[in-house]
C-alpha positions in Angstrom: 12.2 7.8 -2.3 13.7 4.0 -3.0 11.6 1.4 -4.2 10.6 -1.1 -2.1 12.8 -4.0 -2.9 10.4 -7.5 -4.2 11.8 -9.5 -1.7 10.7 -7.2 1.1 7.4 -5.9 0.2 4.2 -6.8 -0.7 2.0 -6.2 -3.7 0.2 -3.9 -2.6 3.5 -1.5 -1.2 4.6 -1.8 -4.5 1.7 -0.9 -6.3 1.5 2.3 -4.3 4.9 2.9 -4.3 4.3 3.3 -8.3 1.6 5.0 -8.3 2.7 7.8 -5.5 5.9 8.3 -7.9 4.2 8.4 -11.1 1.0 10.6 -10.1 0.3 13.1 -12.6 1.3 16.5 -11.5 -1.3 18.3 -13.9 2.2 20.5 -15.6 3.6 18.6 -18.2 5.9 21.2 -19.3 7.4 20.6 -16.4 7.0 17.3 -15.7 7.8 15.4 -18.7 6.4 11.9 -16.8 3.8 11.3 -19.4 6.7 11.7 -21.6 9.0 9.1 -20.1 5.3 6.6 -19.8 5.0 6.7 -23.6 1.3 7.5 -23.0 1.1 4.1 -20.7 -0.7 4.0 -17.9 2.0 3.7 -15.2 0.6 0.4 -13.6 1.0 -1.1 -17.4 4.7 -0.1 -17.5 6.0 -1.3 -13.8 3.1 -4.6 -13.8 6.8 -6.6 -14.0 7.7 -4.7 -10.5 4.0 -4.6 -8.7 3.4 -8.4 -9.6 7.3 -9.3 -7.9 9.0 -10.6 -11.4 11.8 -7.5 -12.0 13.1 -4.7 -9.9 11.9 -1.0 -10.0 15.6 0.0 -11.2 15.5 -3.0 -14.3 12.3 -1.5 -15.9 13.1 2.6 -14.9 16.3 1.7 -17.6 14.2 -0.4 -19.9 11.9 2.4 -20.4 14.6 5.2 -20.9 
């Protein structure tokens, strides 16, 4: 799924945008999410995206 670009959405769109693609799927061996998050909660890493002040793609490469 895309993220919902700032100009576009809302808060709230954005916020569940992040959490629907960051929900824990309970199988971190396979997974590998809480890996990328650093042990973040994934609201703490993408606040820049939900609150409208930097893309979804800008912070996905900041945090690889």
């Amino acid at each position: 799924m895309t993220a919902p670009p700032i100009a576009s959405s809302t808060r709230e769109e954005r916020l569940a945008f992040v959490r629907s693609e960051w929900q824990c799927m309970h199988n971190c061996e396979l997974c590998g999410k809480c890996h990328v998050l650093r042990g973040r909660c994934e609201t703490e890493v993408f606040a820049e995206y939900i609150d409208g002040k930097r893309e979804y793609i800008e912070l996905t490469f900041a945090i690889r």
